[in-house]
C-alpha positions in Angstrom: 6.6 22.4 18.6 6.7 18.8 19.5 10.2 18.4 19.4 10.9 21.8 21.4 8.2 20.7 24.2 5.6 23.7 23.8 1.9 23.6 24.3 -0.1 22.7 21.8 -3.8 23.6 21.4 -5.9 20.6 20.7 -6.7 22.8 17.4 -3.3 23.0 16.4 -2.9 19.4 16.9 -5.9 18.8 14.8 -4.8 21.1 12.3 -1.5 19.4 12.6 -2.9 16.3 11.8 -4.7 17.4 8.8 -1.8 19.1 7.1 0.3 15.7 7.5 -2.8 13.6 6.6 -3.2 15.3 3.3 -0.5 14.7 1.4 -0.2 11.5 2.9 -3.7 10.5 1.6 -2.7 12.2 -1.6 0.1 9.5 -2.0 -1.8 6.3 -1.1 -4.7 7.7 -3.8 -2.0 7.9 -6.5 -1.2 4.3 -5.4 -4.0 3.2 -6.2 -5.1 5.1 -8.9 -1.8 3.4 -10.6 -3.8 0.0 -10.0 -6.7 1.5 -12.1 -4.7 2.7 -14.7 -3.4 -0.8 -15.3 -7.1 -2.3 -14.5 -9.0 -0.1 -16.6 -6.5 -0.1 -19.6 -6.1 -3.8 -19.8 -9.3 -4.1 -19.1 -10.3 -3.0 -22.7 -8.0 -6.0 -23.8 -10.6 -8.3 -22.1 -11.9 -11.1 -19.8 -8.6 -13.4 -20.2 -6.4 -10.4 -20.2 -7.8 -8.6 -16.4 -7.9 -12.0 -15.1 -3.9 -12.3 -15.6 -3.3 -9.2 -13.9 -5.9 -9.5 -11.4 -4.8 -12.9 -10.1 -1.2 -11.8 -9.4 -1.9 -8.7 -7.6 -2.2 -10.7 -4.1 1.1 -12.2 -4.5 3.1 -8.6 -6.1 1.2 -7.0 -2.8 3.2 -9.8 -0.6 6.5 -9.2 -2.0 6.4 -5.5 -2.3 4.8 -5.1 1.0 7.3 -7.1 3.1 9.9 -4.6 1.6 7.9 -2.3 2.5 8.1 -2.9 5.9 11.4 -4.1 6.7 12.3 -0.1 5.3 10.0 0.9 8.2 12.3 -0.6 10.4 14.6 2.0 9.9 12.1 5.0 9.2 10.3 4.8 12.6 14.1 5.0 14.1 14.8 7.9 12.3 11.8 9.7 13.3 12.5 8.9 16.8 16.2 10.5 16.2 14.6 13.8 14.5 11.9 13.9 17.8 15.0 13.4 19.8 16.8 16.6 18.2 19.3 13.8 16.9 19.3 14.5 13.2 23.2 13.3 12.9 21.9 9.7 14.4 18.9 9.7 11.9 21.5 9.8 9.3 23.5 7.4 10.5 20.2 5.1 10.6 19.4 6.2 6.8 22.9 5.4 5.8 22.4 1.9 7.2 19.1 1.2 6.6 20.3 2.0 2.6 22.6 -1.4 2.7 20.3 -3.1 5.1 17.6 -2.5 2.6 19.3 -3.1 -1.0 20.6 -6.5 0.1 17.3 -7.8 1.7 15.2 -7.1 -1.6 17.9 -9.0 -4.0 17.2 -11.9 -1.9 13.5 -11.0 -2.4 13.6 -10.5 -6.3 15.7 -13.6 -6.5 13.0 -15.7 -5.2 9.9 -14.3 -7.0 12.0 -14.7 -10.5 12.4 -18.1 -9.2 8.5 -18.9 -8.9 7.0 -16.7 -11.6 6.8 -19.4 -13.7 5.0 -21.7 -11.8 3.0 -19.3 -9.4 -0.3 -19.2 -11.7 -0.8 -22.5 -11.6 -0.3 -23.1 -7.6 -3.0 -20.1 -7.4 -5.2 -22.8 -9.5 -5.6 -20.3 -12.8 -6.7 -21.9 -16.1 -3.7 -22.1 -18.5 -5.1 -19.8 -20.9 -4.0 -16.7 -18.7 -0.8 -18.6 -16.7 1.8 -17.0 -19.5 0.3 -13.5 -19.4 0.2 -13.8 -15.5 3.6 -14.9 -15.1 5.3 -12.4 -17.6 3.1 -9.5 -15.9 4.5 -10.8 -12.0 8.1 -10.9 -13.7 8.6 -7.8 -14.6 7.0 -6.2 -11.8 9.4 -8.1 -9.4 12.9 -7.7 -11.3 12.3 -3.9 -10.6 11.6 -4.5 -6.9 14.6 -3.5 -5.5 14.4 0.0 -6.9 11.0 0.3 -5.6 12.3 -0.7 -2.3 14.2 2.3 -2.6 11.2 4.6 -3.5 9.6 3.1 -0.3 12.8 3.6 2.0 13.0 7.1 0.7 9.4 8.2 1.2 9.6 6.1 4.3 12.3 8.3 5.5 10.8 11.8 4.3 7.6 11.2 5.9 8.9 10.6 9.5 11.0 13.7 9.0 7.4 15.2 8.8 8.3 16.0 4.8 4.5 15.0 3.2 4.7 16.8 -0.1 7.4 15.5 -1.8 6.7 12.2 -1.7 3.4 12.7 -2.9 4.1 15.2 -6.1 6.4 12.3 -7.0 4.1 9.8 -6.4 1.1 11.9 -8.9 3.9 12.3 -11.0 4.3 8.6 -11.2 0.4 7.9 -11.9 1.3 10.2 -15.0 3.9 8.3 -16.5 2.3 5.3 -15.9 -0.7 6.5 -17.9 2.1 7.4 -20.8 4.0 4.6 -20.9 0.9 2.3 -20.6 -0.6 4.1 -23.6 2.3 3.3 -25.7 3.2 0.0 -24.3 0.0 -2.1 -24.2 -1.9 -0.8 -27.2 -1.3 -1.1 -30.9 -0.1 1.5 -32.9 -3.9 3.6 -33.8 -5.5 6.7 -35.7 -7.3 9.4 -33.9 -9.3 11.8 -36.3 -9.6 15.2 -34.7 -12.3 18.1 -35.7 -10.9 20.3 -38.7 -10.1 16.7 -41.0 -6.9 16.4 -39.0 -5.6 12.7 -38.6 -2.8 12.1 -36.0 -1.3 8.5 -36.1 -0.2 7.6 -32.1 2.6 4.6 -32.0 2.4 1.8 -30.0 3.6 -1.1 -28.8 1.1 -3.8 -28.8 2.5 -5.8 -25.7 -1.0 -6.3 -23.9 -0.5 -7.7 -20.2 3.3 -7.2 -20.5 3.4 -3.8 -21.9 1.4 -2.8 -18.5 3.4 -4.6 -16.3 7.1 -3.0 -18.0 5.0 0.8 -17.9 4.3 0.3 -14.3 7.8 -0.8 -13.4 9.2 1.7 -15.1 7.3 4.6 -14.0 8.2 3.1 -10.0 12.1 3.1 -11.1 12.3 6.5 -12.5 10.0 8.4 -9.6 12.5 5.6 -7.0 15.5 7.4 -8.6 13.7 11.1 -8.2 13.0 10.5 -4.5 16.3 9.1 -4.0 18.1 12.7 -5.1 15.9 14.5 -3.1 16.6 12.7 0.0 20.6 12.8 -0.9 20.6 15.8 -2.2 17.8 18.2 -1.2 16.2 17.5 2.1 17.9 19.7 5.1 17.6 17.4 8.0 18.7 13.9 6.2 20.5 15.0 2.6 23.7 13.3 3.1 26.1 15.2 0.0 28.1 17.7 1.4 27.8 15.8 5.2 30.7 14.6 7.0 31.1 10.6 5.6 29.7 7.7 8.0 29.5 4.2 7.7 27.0 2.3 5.5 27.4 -0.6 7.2 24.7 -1.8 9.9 25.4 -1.9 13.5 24.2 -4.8 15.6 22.0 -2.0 17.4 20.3 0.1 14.3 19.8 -3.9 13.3 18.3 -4.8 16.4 16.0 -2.1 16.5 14.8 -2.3 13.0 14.5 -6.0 13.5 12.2 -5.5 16.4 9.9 -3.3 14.1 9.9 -4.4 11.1 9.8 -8.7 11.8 5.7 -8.3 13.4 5.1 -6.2 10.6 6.9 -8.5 8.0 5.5 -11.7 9.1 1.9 -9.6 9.5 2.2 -8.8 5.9 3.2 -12.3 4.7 0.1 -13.7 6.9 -2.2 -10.8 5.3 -1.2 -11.3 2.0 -1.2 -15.3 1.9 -4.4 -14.7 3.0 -5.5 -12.6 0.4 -3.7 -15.7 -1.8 -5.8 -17.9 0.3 -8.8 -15.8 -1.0 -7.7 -16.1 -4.8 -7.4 -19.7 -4.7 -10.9 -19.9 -3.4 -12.4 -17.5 -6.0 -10.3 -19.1 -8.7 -12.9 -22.2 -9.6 -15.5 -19.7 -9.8 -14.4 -18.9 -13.3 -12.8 -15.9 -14.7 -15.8 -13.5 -14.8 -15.5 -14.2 -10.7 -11.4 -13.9 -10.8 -12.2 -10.3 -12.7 -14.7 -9.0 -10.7 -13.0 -9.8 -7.4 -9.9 -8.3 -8.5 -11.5 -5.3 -10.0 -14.0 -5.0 -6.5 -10.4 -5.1 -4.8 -8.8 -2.2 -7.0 -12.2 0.3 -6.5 -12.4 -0.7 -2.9 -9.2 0.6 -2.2 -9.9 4.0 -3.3 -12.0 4.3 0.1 -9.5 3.0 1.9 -6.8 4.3 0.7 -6.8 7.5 3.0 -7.3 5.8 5.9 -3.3 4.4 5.3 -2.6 8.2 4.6 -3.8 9.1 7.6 -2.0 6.2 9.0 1.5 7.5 7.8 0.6 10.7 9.7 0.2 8.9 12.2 3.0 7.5 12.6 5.1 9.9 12.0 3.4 12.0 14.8 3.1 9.1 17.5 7.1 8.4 16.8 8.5 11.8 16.9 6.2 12.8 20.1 7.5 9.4 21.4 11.1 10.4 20.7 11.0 13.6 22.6 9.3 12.0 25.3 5.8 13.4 25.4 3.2 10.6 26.2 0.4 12.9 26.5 0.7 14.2 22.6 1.6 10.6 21.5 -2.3 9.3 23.0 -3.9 12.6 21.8 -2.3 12.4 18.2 -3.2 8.4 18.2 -7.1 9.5 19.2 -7.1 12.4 16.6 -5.7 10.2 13.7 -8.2 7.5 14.4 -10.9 10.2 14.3 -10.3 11.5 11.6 -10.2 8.4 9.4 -13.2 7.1 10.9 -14.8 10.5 9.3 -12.8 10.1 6.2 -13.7 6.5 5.5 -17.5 6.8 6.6 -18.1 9.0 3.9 -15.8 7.1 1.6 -18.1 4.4 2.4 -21.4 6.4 1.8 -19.6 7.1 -1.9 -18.3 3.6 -2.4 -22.0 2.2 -2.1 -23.5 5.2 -4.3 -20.7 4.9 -7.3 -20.0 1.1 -7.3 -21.5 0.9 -11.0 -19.6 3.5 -12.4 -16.3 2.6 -10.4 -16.9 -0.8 -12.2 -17.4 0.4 -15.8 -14.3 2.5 -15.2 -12.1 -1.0 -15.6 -13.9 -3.2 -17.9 -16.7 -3.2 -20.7 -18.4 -6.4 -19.8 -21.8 -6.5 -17.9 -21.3 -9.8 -16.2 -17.9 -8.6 -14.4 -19.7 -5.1 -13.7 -22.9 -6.1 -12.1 -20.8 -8.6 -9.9 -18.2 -6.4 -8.5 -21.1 -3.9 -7.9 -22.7 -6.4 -5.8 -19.6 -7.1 -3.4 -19.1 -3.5 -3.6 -22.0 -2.6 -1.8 -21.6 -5.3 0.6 -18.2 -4.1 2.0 -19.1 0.0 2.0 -21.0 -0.9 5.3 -17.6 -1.7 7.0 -15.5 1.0 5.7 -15.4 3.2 9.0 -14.6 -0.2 11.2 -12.1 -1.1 8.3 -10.5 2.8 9.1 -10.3 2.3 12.7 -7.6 -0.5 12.5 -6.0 0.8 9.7 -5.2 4.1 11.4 -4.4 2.7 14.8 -1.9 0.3 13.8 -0.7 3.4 12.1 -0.2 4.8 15.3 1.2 1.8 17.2 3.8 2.0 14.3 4.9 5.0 15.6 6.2 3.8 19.4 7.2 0.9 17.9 4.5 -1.9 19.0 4.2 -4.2 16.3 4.2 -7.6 18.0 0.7 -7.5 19.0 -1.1 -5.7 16.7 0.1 -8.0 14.0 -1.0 -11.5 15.9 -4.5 -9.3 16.2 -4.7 -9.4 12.2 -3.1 -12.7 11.7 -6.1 -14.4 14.3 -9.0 -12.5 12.7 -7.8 -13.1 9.4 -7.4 -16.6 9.7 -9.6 -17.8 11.9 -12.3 -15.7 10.7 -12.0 -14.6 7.0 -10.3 -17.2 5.5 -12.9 -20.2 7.3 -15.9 -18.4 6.6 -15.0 -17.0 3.2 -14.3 -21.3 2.1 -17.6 -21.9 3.7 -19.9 -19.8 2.1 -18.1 -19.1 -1.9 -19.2 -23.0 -3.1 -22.6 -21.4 -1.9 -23.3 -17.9 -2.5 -20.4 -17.6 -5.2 -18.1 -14.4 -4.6 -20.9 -12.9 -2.9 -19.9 -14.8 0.2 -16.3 -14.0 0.0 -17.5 -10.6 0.4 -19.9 -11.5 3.0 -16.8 -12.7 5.2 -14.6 -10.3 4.7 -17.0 -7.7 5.7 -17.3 -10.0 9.0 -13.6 -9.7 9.3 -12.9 -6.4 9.1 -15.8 -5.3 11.7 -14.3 -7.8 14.1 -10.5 -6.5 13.2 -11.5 -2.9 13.9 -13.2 -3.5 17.3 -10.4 -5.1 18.6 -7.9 -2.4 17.6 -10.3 0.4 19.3 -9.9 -1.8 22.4 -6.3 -2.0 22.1 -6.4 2.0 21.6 -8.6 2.8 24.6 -6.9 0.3 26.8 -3.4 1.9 26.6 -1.8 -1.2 26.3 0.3 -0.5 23.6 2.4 2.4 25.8 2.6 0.2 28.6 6.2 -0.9 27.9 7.1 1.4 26.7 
């Protein structure tokens, strides 16, 4: 309907946006939940152990994310191809943004090999946990250019307006995480079942690195399963049986992607150094703190997970109504996609404040780590629906390709405002205030994103 021009029914778009959102949110949850698998399970290991993993998930998040988004550089294209009734130009895009893609996240996974040693200490960890932490970060990175293909391919599918696929894969991929983990970290162990029936399970014993190879390989085998489907399968962008085009990048598909994906790269790196930023300033509070911060981080995002879900649907509806030239659908999508998550995340904040003890004990057995993360817990569910409004908007903005902007609007209130307050107040109130600023953050991020929204702004070039 939005390619073809026909009336839509605000219902329909509502229902329209739903049925994307879903599956979207679906994906982003099994994200996450892969996250918890990993917390919860090495978790069991200990303090020293979660620590490891929990200080190196800021800087895995920077790398993985700016592949991430140099793939959307080429996504967002192709879903303006599909809205433009182009689909032998989106796959002309794909084909390029393939190469484009591979090559940038060598150069990527070269340089985090090259600082995995050393990146422990520069985040100021004790050296009891700098050998697990840097094994764990290894691993995780030598795999990164297959998850870069995972991300291109979903990428790809979802502007095509393909939801499903992506996320059965991606619930698949929370399942062999939990496998492989089982194996990998624990030590071989004997289960007794009712009837007298003893079953002896195998294992591994690997600890941190036995979570950090199940994770990476769960990401390469689900990469590879998204990968045929996109080649193989899909009927707008399979490339087997097309007629042949060139894999190499033109200086205009290049261009364009560059123009998208650069704010949202350097938004990332600025986000994410931040969030390093933040670890080196909870870091002399003492592992109990490093745990529960990174734990807090990992439950957290179960609330705001959808709201990135609903952000993908976003931007797959804003970009293909943009392609076919229909500004009023592209504002009335961007309005009903902010709505939504505002709803979505307010009562993922309600749920957040009520299960923040049990979303604790789910990771780790000790009290101290659990009654802290409970306590910052509580402190952010208030911002949850402020958090969704940004999220879902820059979704949105995606979508039309505005980037610029939106990403000096995270980079100023998370560095003049997080990052200043959040050094301020942790020799004080502990990780308590850390919490305490990013909550101030995030209400300041959202309003200003609203503004953008209502002000049009980001369709004025356009």
């Amino acid at each position: 309907m939005i390619r073809d021009g026909v009336a839509m029914t605000f219902a329909q778009q509502v229902a329209l946006t739903v049925k994307l959102a879903l599956p979207a949110i679906l994906t982003q949850l099994s994200n996450i939940i892969m996250m918890y698998i990993d917390a919860s399970m090495v978790g069991q290991l200990g303090a020293a152990p979660s620590a490891s993993v929990g200080l190196m998930n800021s800087s895995l998040w920077l790398f993985t994310g700016i592949c991430s988004a140099v793939t959307t550089g080429f996504s967002v294209q192709v879903a303006h191809r599909l809205g433009a009734k182009d689909a032998a130009g989106a796959r002309n895009v794909l084909r390029q943004g393939i190469t484009a893609c591979l090559i940038f996240s060598l150069f990527i996974t070269a340089a985090g090999l090259i600082i995995a040693q050393p990146l422990p200490l520069w985040l100021g960890a004790d050296t009891a946990i700098c050998s697990d932490a840097s094994i764990y970060f290894a691993i995780f990175i030598a795999a990164l250019p297959l998850v870069t293909v995972n991300y291109l391919a979903a990428g790809m599918l979802r502007c095509a307006g393909e939801m499903k696929i992506p996320s059965i894969l991606n619930v698949l991929m929370c399942l062999l995480d939990i496998v492989f983990n089982f194996f990998l970290i624990f030590p071989t162990h004997h289960i007794s079942l009712p009837g007298g029936f003893d079953i002896t399970l195998p294992g591994a014993d690997l600890g941190v690195t036995g979570a950090a190879i199940g994770t990476a390989a769960a990401n390469v085998l689900v990469a590879a399963a998204m990968a045929y489907y996109l080649w193989y399968r899909h009927p707008e962008l399979r490339l087997h049986g097309r007629q042949r085009g060139s894999f190499r990048p033109t200086r205009d598909v290049l261009r364009r992607a560059v123009k998208i994906s650069v704010p949202m790269t350097l938004e990332h790196a600025i986000f994410c150094g931040a969030q390093i930023m933040v670890t080196i300033i909870v870091a002399p509070l003492g592992v109990i703190a490093i745990a529960a911060n990174a734990f807090a981080v990992t439950a957290e995002s179960l609330c705001y997970m959808p709201g990135f879900g609903i952000g993908d649907a976003a931007t797959t509806l804003t970009g293909q109504s943009f392609g076919a030239a229909r500004q009023d659908l592209v504002k009335r999508f961007c309005y009903i996609s902010v709505g939504l998550g505002v709803t979505v995340m307010t009562v993922m904040g309600v749920a957040l404040w009520l299960c923040a003890p049990m979303m604790m004990s789910m990771m780790t057995g000790v009290e101290p780590i659990i009654a802290l993360g409970t306590e910052v817990l509580r402190i952010e569910a208030f911002v949850e629906p402020m958090y969704a409004a940004s999220i879902v908007a820059y979704g949105a903005f995606v979508g039309v390709g505005d980037t610029l902007v939106p990403a000096i609007m995270n980079f100023g209130s998370i560095w003049c405002v997080r990052i200043p307050v959040a050094a301020i107040l942790a020799p004080r109130v502990g990780l308590r205030g850390v919490w305490i600023a990013m909550a101030i953050e995030l209400t300041l991020r959202g309003a200003i994103f609203l503004w953008r929204m209502l002000s049009g702004r980001w369709l004025l070039k356009k």
